[in-house]
N, C-alpha and C positions, 0 to 999 in steps of 0.2 A: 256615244253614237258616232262623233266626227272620227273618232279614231279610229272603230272598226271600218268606218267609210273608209277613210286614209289607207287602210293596208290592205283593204279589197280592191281600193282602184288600183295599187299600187303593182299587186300581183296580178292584172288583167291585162296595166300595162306592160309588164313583164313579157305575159303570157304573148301580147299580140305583136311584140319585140324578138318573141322567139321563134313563133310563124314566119311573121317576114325573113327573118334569117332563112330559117328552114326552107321556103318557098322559094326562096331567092338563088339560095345553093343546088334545089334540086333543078330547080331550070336552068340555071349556070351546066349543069354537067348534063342534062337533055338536049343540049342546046335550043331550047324555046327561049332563048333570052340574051341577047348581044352582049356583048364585053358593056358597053355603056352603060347597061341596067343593073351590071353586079359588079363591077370594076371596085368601087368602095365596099364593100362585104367587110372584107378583112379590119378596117378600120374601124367594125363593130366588134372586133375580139382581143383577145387579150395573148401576146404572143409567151406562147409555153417553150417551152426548152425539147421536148417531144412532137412538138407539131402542135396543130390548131383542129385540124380536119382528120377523123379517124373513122378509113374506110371499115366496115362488116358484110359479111355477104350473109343474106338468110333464104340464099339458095337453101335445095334439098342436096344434103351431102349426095357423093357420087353421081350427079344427074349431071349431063350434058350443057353447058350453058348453048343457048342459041345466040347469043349477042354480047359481043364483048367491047368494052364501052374503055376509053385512058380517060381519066379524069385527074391524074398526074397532075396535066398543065394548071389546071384552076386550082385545085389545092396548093400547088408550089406558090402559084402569083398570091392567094386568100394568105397563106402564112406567110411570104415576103412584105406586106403592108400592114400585119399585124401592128398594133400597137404597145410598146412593153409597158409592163405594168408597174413598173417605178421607173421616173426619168432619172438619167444618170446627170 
């Protein structure tokens, strides 16, 4: 029983680890959220050789965007404070 406890909590805590991320990133690029609230983000991930942060659009193809948003700058800063994932 202690064990399936263990890997329940474990993936909940996971789970509300990956929220906060998510929540964190998408206000970072709304701007509902100052440089001080998301500044560390990155230091939650694991620096890749392709980036950290991979935008998708799930626009409707051919449809007009009304708003067109750079989220460049925070994805560059989010993967320049990555962390590598073996130290040298």
């Amino acid at each position: 029983m202690n064990i399936m406890r263990s890997k329940t909590l474990k993936t909940i805590l996971g789970l509300q680890l990956a929220d906060v991320v998510a929540t964190t990133f998408r206000r970072a690029v709304w701007g509902t959220l100052q440089l001080q609230g998301w500044r560390r983000l990155g230091r939650l991930l694991v620096h890749r050789e392709s980036g950290n942060v991979h935008m998708i659009d799930l626009g409707i193809p051919g449809r007009p965007k009304s708003l067109t948003v750079s989220y460049g700058e925070i994805v560059n800063y989010i993967d320049a404070i990555a962390k590598p994932l073996w130290s040298k």
